[in-house]
VEXNU-361658 format. One line per field, with one value per atom (N, C-alpha, C): atom name; residue in one letter; x, y, z. Coordinates in steps of 0.02 Angstrom, whole numbers. Layout:
BEGIN
atomo = c(CA|...)
residuo = c(a|...)
x = c(X|...)
y = c(Y|...)
z = c(Z|...)
END
This chain:
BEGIN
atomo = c(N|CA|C|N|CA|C|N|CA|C|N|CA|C|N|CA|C|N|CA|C|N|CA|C|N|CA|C|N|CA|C|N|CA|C|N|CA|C|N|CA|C|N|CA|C|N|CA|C|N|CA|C|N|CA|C|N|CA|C|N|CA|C|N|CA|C|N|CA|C|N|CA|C|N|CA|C|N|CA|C|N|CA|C|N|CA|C|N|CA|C|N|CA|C|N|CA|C|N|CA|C|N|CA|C|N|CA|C|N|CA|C|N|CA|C|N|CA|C|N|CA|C|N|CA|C|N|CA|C|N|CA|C|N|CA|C|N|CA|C|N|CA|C|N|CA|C|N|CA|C|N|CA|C)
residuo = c(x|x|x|x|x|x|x|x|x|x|x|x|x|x|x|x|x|x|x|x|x|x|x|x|x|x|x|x|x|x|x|x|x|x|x|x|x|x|x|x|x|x|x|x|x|x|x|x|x|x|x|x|x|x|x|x|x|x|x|x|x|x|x|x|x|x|x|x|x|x|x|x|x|x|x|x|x|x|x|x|x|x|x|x|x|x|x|x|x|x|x|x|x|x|x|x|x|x|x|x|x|x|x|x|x|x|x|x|x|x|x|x|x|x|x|x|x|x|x|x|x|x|x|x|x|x|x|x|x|x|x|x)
x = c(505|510|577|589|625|654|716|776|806|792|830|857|930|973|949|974|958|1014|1020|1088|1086|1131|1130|1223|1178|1234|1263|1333|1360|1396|1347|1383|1331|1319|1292|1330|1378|1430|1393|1440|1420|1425|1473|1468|1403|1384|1333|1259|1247|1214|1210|1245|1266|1264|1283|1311|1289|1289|1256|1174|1154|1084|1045|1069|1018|1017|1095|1098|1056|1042|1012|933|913|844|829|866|837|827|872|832|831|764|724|670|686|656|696|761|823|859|863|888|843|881|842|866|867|909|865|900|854|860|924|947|1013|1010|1058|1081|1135|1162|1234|1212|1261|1257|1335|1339|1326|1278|1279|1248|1165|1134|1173|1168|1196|1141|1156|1087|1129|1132|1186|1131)
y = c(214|221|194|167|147|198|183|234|177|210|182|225|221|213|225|313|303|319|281|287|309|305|322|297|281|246|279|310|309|279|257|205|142|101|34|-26|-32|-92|-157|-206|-277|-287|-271|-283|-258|-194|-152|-226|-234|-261|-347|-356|-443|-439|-399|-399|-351|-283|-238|-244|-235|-216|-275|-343|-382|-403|-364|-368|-328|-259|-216|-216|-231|-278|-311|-353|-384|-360|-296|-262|-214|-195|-127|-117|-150|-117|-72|-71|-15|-3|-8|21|44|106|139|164|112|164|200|264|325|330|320|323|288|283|254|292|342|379|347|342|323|359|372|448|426|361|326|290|263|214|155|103|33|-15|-71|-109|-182|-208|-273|-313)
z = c(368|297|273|229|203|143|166|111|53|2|-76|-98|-124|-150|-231|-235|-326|-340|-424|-433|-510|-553|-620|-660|-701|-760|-813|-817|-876|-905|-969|-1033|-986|-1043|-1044|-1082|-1054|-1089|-1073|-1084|-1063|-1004|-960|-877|-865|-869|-854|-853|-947|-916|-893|-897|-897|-807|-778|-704|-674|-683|-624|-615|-688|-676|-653|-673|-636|-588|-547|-472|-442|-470|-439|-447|-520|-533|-466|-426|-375|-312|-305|-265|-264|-290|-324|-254|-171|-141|-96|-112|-80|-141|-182|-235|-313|-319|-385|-436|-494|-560|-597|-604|-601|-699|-720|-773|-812|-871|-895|-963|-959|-1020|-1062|-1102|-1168|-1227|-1223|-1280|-1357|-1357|-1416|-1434|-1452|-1469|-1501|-1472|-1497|-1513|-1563|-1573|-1579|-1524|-1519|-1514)
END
């Protein structure tokens, strides 16, 4: 069986998503974002 890696995000800046998530997007078969909290709806 295979073990993944869940993880969770606070705050969703621009690194976040410009750079982490679509590193981790690619591998969604050992890694798992479970969540992403921001003390703040943004509409960029």
């Amino acid at each position: 069986m295979t073990k993944r890696l869940t993880i969770g995000y606070y705050g969703n800046g621009k690194s976040t998503n410009r750079y982490h998530l679509p590193f981790l997007m690619r591998r969604q078969d050992t890694i798992f974002v479970k969540t992403i909290y921001a003390p703040t709806l943004r509409d960029d």
